[in-house]
C-alpha positions in Angstrom: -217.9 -3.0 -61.9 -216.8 0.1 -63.7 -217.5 0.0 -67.3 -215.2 1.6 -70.1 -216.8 4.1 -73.0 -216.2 2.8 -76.3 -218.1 5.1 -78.1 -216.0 7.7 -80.8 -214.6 10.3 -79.5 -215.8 13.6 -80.3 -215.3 15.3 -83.9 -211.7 16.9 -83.7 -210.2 15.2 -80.9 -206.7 13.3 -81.5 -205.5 10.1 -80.5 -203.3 12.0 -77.9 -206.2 13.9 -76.8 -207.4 10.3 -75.9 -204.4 9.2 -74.4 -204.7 12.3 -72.1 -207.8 12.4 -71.0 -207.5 8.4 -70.2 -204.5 8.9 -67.7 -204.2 12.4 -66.2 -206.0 10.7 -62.9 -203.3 8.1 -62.3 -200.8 10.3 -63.1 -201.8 13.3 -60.8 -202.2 11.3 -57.8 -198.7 9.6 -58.4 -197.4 13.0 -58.2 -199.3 13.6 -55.2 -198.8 10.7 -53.4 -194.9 11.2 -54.1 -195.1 15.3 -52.5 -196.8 13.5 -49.4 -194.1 10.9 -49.2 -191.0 13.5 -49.7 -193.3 15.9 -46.7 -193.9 13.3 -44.1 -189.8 12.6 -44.2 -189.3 16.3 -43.9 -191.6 16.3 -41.1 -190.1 12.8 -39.5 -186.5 14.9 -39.7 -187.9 18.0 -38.4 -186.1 18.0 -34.6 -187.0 19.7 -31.3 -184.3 20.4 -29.4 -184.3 20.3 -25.3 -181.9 22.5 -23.4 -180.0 20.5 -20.6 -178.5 22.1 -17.8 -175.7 19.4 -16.9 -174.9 20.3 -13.6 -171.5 19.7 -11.6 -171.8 16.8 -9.8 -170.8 13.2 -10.6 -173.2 12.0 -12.9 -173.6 14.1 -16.2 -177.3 13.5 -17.0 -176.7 15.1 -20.7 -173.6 12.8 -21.5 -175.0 9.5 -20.6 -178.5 10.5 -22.1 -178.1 12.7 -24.9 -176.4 9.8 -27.3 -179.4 7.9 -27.1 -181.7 10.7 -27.6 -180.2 11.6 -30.9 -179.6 8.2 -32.2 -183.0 6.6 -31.3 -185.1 9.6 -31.6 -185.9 13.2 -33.4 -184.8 14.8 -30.2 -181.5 16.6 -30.0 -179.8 18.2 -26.6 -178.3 21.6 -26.9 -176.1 22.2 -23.3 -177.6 25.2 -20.9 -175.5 26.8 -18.3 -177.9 27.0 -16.2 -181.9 27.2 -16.5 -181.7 30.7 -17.0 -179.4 30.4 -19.9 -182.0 27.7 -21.4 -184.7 30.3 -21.6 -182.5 32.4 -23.3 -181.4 30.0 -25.7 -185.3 29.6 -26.3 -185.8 33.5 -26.4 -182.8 33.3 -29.8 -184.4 30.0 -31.6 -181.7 28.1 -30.6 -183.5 25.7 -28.4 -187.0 24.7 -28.4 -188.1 23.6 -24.5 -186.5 22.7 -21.4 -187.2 21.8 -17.6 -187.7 25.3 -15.2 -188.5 25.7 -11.7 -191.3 28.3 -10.7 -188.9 30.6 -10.0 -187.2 31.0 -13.3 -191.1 31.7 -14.9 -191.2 34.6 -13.5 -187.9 35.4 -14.6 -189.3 34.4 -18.3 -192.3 36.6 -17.5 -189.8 40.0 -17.4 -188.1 38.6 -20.1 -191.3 38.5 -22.3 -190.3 35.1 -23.6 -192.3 33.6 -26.1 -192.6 30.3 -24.4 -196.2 28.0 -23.1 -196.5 25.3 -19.8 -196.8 22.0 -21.6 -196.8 20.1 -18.5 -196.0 19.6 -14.7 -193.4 17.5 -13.2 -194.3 16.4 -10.0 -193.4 13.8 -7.0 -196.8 13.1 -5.3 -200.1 13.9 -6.8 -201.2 16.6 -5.3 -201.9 20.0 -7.6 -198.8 21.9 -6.0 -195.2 21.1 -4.8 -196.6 22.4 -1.2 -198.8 24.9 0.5 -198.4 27.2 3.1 -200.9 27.8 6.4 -201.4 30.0 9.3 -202.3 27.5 12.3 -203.3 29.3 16.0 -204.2 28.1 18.7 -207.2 28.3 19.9 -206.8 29.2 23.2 -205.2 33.0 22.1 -208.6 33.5 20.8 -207.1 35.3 17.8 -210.1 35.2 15.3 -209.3 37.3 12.7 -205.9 38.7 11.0 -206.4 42.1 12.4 -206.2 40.3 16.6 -202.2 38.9 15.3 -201.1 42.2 16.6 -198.8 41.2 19.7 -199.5 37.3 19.0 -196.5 34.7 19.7 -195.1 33.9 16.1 -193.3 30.9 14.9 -191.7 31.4 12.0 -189.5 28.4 10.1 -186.6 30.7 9.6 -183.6 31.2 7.4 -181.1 29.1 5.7 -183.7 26.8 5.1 -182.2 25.4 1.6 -184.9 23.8 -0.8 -187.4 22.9 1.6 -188.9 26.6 2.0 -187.4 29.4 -0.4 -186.7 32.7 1.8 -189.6 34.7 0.1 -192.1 32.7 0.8 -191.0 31.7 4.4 -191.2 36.1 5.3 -194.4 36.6 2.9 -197.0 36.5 5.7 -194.9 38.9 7.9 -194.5 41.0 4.9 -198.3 40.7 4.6 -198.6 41.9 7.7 -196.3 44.2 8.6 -195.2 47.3 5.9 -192.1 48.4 6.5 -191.5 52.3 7.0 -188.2 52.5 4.7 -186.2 54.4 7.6 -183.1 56.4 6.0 -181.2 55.2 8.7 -181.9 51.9 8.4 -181.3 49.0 6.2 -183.9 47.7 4.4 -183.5 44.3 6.2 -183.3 46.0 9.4 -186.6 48.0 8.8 -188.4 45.0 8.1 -186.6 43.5 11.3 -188.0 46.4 13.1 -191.7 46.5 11.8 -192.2 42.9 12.7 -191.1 43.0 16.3 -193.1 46.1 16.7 -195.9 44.1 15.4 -195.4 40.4 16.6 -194.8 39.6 20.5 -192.2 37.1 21.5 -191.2 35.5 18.3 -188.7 32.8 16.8 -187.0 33.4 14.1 -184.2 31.4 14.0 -181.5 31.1 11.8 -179.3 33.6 9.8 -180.7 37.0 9.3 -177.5 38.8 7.4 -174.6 36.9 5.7 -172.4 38.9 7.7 -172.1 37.3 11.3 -170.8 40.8 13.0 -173.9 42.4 11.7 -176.3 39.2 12.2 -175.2 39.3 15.8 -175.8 43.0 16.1 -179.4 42.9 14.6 -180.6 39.8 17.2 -179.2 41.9 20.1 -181.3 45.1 18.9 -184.5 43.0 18.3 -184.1 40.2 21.0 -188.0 39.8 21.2 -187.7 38.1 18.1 -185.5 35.2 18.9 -187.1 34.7 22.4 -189.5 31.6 21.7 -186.5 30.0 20.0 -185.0 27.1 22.0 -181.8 28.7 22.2 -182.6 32.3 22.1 -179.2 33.7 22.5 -177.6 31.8 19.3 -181.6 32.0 17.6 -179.2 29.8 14.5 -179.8 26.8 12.1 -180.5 23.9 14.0 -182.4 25.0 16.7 -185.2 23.1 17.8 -188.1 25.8 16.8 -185.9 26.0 13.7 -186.8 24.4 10.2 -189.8 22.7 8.5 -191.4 21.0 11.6 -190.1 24.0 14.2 -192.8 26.4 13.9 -195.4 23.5 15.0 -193.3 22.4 17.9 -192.4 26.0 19.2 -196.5 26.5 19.1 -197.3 23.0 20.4 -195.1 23.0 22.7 -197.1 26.2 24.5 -194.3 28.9 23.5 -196.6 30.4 20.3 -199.7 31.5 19.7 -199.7 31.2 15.6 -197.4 29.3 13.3 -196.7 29.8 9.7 -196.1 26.5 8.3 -196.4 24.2 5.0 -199.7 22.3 4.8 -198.5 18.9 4.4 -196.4 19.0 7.9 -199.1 20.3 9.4 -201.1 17.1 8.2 -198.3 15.4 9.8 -197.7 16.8 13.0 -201.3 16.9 14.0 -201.6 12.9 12.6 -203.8 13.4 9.8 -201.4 11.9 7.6 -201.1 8.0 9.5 -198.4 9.0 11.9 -199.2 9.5 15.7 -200.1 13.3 16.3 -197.4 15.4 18.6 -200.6 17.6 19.6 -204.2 17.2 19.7 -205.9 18.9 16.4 -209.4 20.3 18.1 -207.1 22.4 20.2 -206.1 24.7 16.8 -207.4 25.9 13.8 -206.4 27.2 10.5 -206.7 31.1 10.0 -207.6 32.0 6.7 -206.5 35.0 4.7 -210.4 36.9 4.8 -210.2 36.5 8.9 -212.2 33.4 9.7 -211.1 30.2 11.3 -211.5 26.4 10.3 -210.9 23.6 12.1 -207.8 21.4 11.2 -209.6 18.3 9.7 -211.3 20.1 7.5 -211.1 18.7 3.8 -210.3 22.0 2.1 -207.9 23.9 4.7 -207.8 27.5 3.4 -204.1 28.8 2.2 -202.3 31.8 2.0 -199.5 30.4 -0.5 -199.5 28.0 -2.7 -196.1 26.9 -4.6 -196.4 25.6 -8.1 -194.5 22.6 -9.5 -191.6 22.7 -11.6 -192.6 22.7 -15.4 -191.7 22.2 -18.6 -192.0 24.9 -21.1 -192.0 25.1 -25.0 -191.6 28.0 -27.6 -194.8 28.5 -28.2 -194.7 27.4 -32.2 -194.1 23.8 -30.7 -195.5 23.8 -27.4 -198.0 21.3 -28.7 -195.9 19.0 -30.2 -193.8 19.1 -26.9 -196.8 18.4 -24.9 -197.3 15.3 -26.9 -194.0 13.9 -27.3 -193.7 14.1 -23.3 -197.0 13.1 -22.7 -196.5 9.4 -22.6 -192.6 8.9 -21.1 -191.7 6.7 -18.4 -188.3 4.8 -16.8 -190.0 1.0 -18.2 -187.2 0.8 -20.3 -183.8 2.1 -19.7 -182.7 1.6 -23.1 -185.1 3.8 -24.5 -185.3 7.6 -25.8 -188.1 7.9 -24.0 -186.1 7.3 -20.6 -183.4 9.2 -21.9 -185.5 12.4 -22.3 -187.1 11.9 -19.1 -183.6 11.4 -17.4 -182.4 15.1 -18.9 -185.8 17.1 -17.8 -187.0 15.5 -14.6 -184.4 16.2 -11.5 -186.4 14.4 -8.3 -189.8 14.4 -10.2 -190.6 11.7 -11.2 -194.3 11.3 -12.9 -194.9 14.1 -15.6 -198.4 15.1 -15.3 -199.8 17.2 -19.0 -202.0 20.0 -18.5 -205.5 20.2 -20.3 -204.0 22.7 -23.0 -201.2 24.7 -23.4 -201.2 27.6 -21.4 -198.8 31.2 -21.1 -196.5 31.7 -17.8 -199.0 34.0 -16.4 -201.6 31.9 -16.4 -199.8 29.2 -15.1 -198.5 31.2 -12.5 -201.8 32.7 -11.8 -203.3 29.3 -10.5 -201.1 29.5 -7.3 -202.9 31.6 -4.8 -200.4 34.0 -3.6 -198.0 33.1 -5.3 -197.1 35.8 -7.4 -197.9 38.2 -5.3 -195.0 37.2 -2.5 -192.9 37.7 -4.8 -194.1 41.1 -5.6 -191.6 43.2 -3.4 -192.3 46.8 -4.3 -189.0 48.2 -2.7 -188.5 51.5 -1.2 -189.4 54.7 -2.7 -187.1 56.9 -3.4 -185.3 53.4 -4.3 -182.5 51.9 -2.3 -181.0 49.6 -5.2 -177.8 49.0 -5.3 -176.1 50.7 -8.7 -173.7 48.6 -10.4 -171.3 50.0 -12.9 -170.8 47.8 -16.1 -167.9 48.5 -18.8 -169.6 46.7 -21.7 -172.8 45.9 -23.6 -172.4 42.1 -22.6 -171.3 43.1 -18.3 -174.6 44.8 -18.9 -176.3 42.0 -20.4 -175.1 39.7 -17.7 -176.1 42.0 -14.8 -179.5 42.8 -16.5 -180.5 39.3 -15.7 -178.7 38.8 -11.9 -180.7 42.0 -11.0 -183.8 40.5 -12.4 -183.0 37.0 -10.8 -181.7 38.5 -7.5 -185.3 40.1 -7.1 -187.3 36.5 -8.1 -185.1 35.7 -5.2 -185.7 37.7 -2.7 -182.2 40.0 -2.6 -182.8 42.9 -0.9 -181.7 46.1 -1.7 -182.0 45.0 -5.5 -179.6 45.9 -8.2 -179.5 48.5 -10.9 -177.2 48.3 -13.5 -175.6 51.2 -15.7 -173.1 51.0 -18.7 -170.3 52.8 -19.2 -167.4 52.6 -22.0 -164.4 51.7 -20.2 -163.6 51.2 -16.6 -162.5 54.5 -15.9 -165.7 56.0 -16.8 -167.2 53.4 -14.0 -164.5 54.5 -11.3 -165.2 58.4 -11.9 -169.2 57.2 -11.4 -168.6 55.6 -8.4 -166.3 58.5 -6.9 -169.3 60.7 -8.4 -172.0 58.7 -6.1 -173.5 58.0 -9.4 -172.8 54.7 -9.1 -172.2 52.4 -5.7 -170.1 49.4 -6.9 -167.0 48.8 -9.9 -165.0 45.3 -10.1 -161.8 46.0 -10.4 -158.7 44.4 -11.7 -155.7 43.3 -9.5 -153.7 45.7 -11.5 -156.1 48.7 -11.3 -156.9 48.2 -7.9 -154.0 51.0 -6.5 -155.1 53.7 -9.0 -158.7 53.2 -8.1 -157.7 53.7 -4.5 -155.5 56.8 -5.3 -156.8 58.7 -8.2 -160.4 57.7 -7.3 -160.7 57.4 -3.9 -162.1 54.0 -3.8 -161.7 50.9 -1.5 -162.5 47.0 -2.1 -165.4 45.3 0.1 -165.3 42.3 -1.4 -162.7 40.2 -2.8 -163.2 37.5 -5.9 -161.9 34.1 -3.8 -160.5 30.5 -5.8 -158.4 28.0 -3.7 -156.8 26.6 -7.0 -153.2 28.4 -7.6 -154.1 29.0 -11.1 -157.4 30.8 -10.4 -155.3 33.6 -7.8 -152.9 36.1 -8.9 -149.9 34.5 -7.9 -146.7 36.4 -8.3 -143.5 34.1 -10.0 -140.3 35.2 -11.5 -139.9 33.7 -15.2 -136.6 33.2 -16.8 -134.8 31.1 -19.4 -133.3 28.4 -17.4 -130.0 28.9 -19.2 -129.4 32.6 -17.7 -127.6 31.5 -14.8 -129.6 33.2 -12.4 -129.3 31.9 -9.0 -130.9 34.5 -6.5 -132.6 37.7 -6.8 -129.4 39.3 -6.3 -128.2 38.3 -9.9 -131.3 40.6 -11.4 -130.0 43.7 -10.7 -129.5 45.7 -13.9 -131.5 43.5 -15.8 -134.6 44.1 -18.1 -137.4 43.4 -16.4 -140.8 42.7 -17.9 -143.7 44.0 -15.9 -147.6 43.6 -16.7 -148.2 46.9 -15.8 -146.8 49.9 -13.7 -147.9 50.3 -10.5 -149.9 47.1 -11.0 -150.1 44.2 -8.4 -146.7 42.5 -9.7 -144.8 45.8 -9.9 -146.1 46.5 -6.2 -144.9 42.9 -4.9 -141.8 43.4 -6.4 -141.0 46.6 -5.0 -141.8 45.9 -1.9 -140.1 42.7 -2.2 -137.2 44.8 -2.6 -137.1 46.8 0.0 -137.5 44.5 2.3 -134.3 42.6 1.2 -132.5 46.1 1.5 -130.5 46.4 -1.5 -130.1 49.8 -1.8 -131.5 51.7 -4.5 -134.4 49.9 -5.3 -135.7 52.3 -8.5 -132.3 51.7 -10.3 -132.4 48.1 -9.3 -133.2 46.7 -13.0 -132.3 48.3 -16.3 -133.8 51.3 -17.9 -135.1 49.5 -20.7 -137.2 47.2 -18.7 -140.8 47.0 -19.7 -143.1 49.1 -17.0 -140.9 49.3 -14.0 -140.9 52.9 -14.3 -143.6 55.5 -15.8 -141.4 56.5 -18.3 -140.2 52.9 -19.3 -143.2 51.8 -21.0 -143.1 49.9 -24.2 -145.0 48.9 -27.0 -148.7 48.3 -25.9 -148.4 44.7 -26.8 -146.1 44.1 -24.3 -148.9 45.0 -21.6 -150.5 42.9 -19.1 -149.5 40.0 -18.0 -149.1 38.2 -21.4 -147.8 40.9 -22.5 -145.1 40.5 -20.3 -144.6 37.4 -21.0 -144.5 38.2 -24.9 -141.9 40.7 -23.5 -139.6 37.9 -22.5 -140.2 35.8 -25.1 -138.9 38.3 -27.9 -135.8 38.7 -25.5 -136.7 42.5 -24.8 -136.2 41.6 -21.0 -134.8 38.5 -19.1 -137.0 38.0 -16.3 -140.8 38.5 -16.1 -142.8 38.6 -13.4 -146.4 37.8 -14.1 -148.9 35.5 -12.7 -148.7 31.6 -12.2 -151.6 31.1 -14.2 -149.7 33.2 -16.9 -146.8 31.1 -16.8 -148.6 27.5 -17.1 -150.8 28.9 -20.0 -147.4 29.5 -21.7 -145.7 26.6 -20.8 -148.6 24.1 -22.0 -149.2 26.1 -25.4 -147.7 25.4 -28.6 -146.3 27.3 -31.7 -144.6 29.7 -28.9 -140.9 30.0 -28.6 -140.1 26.9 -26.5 -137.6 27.6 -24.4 -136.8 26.2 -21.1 -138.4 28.9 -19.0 -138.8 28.2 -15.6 -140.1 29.9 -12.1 -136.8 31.6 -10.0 -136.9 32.1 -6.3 -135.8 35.4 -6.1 -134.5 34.9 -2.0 -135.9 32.6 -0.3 -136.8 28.5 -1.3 -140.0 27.0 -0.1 -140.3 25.9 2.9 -142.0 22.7 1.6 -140.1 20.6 -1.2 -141.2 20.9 -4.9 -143.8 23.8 -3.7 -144.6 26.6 -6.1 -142.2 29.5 -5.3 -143.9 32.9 -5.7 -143.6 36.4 -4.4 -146.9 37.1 -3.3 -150.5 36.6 -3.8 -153.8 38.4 -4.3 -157.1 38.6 -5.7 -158.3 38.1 -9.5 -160.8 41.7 -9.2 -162.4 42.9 -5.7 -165.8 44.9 -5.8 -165.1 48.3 -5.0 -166.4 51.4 -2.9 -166.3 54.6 -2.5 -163.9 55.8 0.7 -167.2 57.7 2.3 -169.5 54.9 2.0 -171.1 54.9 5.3 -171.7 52.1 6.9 -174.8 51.2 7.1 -175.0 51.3 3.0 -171.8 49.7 3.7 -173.5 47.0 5.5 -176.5 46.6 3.0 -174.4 46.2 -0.3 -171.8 43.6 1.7 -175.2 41.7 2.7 -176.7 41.8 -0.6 -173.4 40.7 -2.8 -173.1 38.4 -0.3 -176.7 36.5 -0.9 -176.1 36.8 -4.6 -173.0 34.8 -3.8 -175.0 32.1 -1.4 -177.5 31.9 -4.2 -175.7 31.9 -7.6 -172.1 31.0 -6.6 -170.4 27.2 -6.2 -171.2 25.7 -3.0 -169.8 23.3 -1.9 -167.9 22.8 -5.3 -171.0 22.9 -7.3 -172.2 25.5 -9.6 -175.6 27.2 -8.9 -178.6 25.7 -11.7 -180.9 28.8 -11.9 -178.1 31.4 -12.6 -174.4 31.2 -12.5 -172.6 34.0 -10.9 -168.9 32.4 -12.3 -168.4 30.8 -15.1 -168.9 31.1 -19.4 -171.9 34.2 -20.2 -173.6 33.8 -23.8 -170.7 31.8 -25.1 -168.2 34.7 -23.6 -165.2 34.0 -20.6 -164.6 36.3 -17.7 -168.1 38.4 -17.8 -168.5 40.7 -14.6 -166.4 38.1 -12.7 -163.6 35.9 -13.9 -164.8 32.0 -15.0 -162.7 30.4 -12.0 -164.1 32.4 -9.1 -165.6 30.2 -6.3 -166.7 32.9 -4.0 -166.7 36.6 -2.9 -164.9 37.1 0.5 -163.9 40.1 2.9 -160.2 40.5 3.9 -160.6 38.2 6.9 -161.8 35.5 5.1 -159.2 35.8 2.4 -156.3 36.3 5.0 -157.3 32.8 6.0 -156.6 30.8 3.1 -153.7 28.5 3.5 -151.9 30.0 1.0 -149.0 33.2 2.5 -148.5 36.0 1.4 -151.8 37.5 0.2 -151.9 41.6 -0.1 -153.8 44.1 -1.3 -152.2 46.8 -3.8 -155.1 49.2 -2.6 -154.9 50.1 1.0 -154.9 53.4 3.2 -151.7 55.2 3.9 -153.0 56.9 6.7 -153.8 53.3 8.3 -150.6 52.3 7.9 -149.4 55.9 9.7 -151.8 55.7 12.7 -150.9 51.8 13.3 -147.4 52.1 13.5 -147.2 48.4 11.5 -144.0 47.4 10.7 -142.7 45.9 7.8 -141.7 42.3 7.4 -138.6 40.4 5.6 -140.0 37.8 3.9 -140.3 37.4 0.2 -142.9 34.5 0.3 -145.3 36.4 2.5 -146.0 40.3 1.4 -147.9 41.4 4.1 -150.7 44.5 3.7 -148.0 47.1 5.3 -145.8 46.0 2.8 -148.0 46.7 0.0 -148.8 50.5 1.4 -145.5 51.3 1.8 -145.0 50.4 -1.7 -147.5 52.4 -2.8 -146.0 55.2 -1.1 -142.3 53.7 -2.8 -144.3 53.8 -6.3 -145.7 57.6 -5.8 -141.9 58.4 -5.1 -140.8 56.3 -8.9 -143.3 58.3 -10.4 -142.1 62.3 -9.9 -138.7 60.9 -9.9 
C-alpha cells in the first residue's frame, strides 16, 4: 500500500505548487494514452492497395472481389491493364503490391523498380513451378556435353503455350550451339543453321516463323531437323514427338539419342511418379550440366533450368506488412476479405507459400539455376534490332517497355526505339535507313508511299465495323438526295486530301463514269482539291463532320465509326443525318452501305527493304502480336499490344486493334471492298489489272489508279 506524505511542504511553495506536483502523473499519461489511441486509428486507416489485372474473360475477379475487400478490410484494389502496368503503378506510388509471373521480374529488374518477393504462389509443393533435364540414353554412350556433337535430339518444340515458354524450350541448344550472326541470314535462320550443323537427325516440331511461306521454306533448307518427328514433312503442332511428353517418346521410342525435357514428365514417363513406366529407367540417365551422368532414380536429379513460381511483390516500404497480411489467407470462407484477396492475386495457384524474409528480384531470381541466364540473349554484334520510329514522348514510353518485354520473351531480332517530333520526321528516318519501321495513318498512307518511298507490311486488323475505316456518305435526311448522281456540284466535306476517303471517292467516281470527275462537287468543298482547303478545324475525319454540321458542305464522307460517334453524342446539332448510298444498295437488307474499306494504320517499310530483313521484321511484329495481342478475343495479361497506355487511348496502335495482318489475310475478311491508298503504279502497269464497277467493293487497282487520278488534281 502506497502511503501519502503529509508533511509541510517546503518554505515558499504555494498551494498550486501542490496541486501541481500532486497530478502532473495522471495527467501526462492521459495525454499519452490519448496520442496512442488517435495513432493506432491512423495506423488501422492506413490502406495497402493491390493492383488487379481484370482480365477479359467471363468472370471479372476484381468486380466480384474488390467490394468486399474494401468494405471488410484495409485493402483497396486499384485496376492494372496488365501485370506490367501493375509494376508501373508500383514504380509511381500509386499501388502498393500485386501478383507477377517470373517473367515480368525481370522486366522489373530493367525497370529498377523499388519492389521485394514477399511470397510464392504455388500449385504443388515443390520449390519451383518445373525443372528442366537432359535425359540420354545409355546406349549412345554420350558421357559428357562435349560427345552431344551429332547426337539425335528431341526437342518439345514450338507453340507450346503455357506449358514450356519458347526461351527456355531452345536454351540448351542455345547453350550449345553459338550462332555465327551470318549477314545473309536471319537471326532465326542462323540459329536454325548452327543447330543442325551441330545436332544429327533431330525433331523439332512445330512452328518455327509466324509466317507459313517462310516456316515452310526454313524446314525444307534444314530437313535434318524435322526428321525424328513423326511426321517429318509437316514437323507441326500436334505431332506425336511434339509437346510436353514428345521428346521422351521420340527417344523412347529408339528415334533419339538425348531429350530435353521438364523433370516432372520425366518422373512420369519412366513411372517414378505411380503411373506404369512407357520405358525402362536403367536404360537412361540424366546428363548434367559439368559432363557427368546419374542414373534416373536418383533423389537429386541434376538440372540445367529451373523455373521459378509466380510471386507476389511489394514496394519495398511495405513489403513486410504485405508479407504478413498474406501470410495466413485461405478459400475457408467465401464470405471473407481474406478469400476475396486471395481470389484477385492467385490465378491457378492455389496455396501461398511466404518466404523466410523479404528478399530483392535478383535474389529471387538468382535461386533458379539457369534461369536468368536463358534469358540472357546477347544478340548480334553489330546489332540486328529492329528500329522503331515513335512521334511522341508517350509512343516512346509505350515502345520502351514492348522492346524490354519482347526481349524477356524471347523476340528475336529485338526492338529499338527512337523519338521523333511528328510523323514526318519518322517517315524521312525510315526513307533515311535511320529507322526500319513508322505506323502510319489510313490518311497518310499515300503520301508515305509517294513522297517517301515507303510500303505497308503489316496492316492493324478489327472485325467490328466501328474498329475499320469504313467509308459512308453523311447527309441531312431532308436534302432530297437519292443517288450519287444528285451530289454533283455540291460541297463536299473531306477529312483530308488525298486521304483514304478522298481516294475511295475518286475512284468511286470514275468507275461510275460521270465525266469530269475533278469538277464533280463544288469549289468550295472542304479538301477535294489542294487548293480547297479550309479552316484546319474542319480537318480529319471529325473535322469533316464539323464541316457538315456548320452547313459549310452537304455531304461528308468520313468513317462509320465517325458517324456513330456523332450520332450517339449530345449537345451537337441534332439533325437527322443519315448514311446515303451513293449507287448501289446492299445486297443484304438493312446492311451498312459504305464505299470502301481499309485499315486503321499499317506498319510501314522502306520500298528497298530486302527481303530477308523483310522477312525478320514481318516474323518479329508478328510474335509481338502472338504474345501481346487478343487471342482468341482475349487481351494478353503481361503486356497489352492494343488497348488504353498510362491512362492515354490510341498509343503506337489504335485501342480497338485485334491483330496485325499482311494483305492476304486482310483480303479475306468477310467484309468487300478493302483497299489500300498506298500501292505501286508500276504494279499496276506491268499487271495489266483492270478496273472494276462496283462502288461497294474498291478493289487495290482502283485505288492506284486513283492515286494516279489524285497526282493529276494536284498540278491541275
Amino acid at each position: 500500500m502506497v502511503q501519502i506524505q503529509t508533511s509541510k511542504p517546503p518554505v515558499g511553495s504555494s498551494v498550486r505548487q501542490m496541486f501541481v506536483g500532486r497530478w502532473w502523473v495522471p495527467l501526462v499519461l492521459v495525454v499519452l494514452l490519448h496520442a496512442i489511441t488517435i495513432d493506432a486509428k491512423s495506423q488501422a486507416s492506413k490502406q495497402l492497395r493491390v493492383c488487379v489485372v481484370e482480365g477479359s474473360g467471363n468472370y471479372k475477379k476484381g468486380a466480384q472481389n474488390c467490394p468486399t475487400l474494401e468494405k471488410k478490410s484495409n485493402v483497396r484494389c486499384v485496376i492494372g491493364l496488365d501485370r506490367l502496368d501493375c509494376l508501373r503503378k508500383i514504380h509511381k506510388g500509386t499501388a502498393d503490391f500485386a501478383a507477377f509471373y517470373p517473367e515480368d521480374l525481370l522486366a522489373a529488374r530493367w525497370s529498377q523498380v523499388d519492389i521485394l518477393v514477399t511470397s510464392e504462389l504455388r500449385f504443388h509443393a515443390e520449390h519451383f513451378e518445373y525443372e528442366i533435364v537432359v535425359v540420354v540414353d545409355n546406349e549412345a554412350e554420350i558421357n559428357t556435353a562435349k560427345e552431344l556433337r551429332g547426337s539425335k535430339f528431341c526437342h518439345p518444340g514450338h507453340g507450346l503455350k503455357n506449358h514450356w515458354t519458347a526461351v527456355l524450350a531452345d536454351y540448351f541448344e542455345r547453350r550449345l550451339t553459338p550462332r555465327e550472326c551470318e549477314e545473309d541470314l536471319s537471326p532465326v535462320e542462323s540459329r536454325l543453321k548452327s543447330v543442325s550443323s551441330f545436332f544429327g537427325p533431330s525433331c523439332r516440331a512445330g512452328p518455327w516463323v509466324p509466317d507459313p511461306v517462310e516456316d515452310r521454306r526454313l524446314k525444307k533448307k534444314y530437313p535434318s531437323l524435322c526428321q525424328l518427328c513423326y511426321n517429318s514433312y509437316t514437323c507441326a503442332i500436334g505431332d506425336k514427338h511434339w509437346g510436353r511428353r514428345g521428346p521422351l517418346y521420340c527417344l523412347t521410342s529408339g528415334a533419339g539419342e538425348v531429350a530435353w525435357a521438364r523433370l516432372d514428365d520425366v518422373r512420369s514417363h519412366f513411372g517414378f511418379s505411380g503411373l506404369a513406366a512407357e520405358a525402362n529407367p536403367a536404360e537412361y540417365s540424366f546428363l548434367c550440366p559439368d559432363g557427368h551422368l546419374q542414373p534416373l532414380n536418383t533423389r537429386k536429379p541434376c538440372v540445367w533450368v529451373s523455373k521459378p513460381w509466380p510471386a507476389i511483390a511489394a514496394k519495398s516500404k511495405v513489403a513486410m506488412e504485405v508479407q504478413d497480411l498474406v501470410a495466413h489467407l485461405t478459400h475457408d470462407d467465401v464470405n471473407s476479405w481474406q478469400n476475396a484477396l486471395l481470389m484477385v492475386l492467385e490465378t491457378y495457384h492455389v496455396n501461398i507459400t511466404t518466404l523466410d524474409t523479404v528478399i530483392p528480384v535478383d535474389d529471387y531470381l538468382h535461386q533458379a539455376v539457369g534461369f536468368q541466364d536463358a534469358y540472357n540473349n546477347a544478340g548480334c554484334n553489330p546489332s540486328r534490332s529492329i528500329v522503331f520510329c515513335t512521334k511522341s514522348l508517350l509512343e516512346l514510353y509505350k515502345c520502351s517497355w514492348l522492346q524490354e518485354v519482347a526481349s524477356v520473351y524471347g523476340v528475336e531480332p529485338g526492338l529499338q526505339c527512337i523519338r521523333t517530333d511528328n510523323l514526318d520526321q519518322c517517315l524521312a528516318k525510315v526513307r533515311s535507313k535511320d529507322a526500319d519501321v513508322v505506323i502510319v495513318n489510313q490518311d497518310n498512307a499515300m503520301r508515305a508511299h509517294r513522297d517517301y518511298g515507303l510500303r505497308p507490311i503489316l496492316h492493324e486488323y478489327s472485325s467490328n465495323a466501328l474498329h475499320k475505316y469504313m467509308i459512308v456518305a453523311v447527309v441531312a435526311r431532308s436534302a432530297g438526295l437519292r443517288s450519287g448522281y444528285d451530289l454533283r456540284n455540291r460541297k463536299a466535306c473531306f477529312p483530308q486530301y488525298e486521304g483514304a476517303a478522298h481516294t475511295a471517292v475518286v475512284t468511286a467516281l470514275r468507275n461510275h463514269s460521270i465525266g469530269d470527275v475533278r469538277n464533280f462537287f463544288s469549289d468550295r468543298s472542304c479538301n477535294w482539291k489542294s487548293t480547297s482547303r479550309c479552316s484546319a478545324v474542319y480537318d480529319g475525319d471529325d473535322g469533316a463532320m464539323r464541316c457538315l454540321q456548320d452547313g459549310l458542305g452537304e455531304v461528308a464522307f468520313v468513317s462509320y465509326e465517325t458517324f456513330k460517334s456523332m450520332k450517339n453524342s449530345t449537345g451537337v446539332n441534332q439533325q437527322d443525318w443519315t448514311i446515303l448510298c451513293p449507287f448501289n444498295k446492299p445486297v443484304k437488307h438493312n446492311a451498312l452501305c459504305y464505299l470502301a474499306w481499309t485499315s486503321v494504320g499499317r506498319i510501314m517499310i522502306r520500298n528497298e527493304t530486302i527481303v530477308r530483313r523483310e522477312n525478320e521484321i514481318y516474323n518479329a511484329i508478328k510474335d509481338i502480336d502472338k504474345l501481346f495481342g487478343r487471342r482468341n478475343g482475349l487481351k494478353a495479361e503481361a503486356f497489352n499490344l492494343y488497348g488504353s497506355f498510362d491512362g492515354r487511348s490510341d498509343v503506337l496502335f489504335k485501342d480497338g486493334t485485334e491483330s496485325l495482318r499482311n494483305r492476304q489475310e486482310m483480303m479475306r475478311d468477310k467484309s468487300d471492298g478493302f483497299f489500300e491508298p498506298a500501292t505501286s503504279t508500276e504494279r499496276l502497269h506491268s499487271s495489266g489489272t483492270k478496273l472494276r464497277s462496283s462502288l461497294l467493293s474498291v478493289p487495290l487497282a482502283a485505288a492506284i489508279t486513283a492515286m494516279k487520278f489524285a497526282r493529276t488534281l494536284r498540278r491541275v
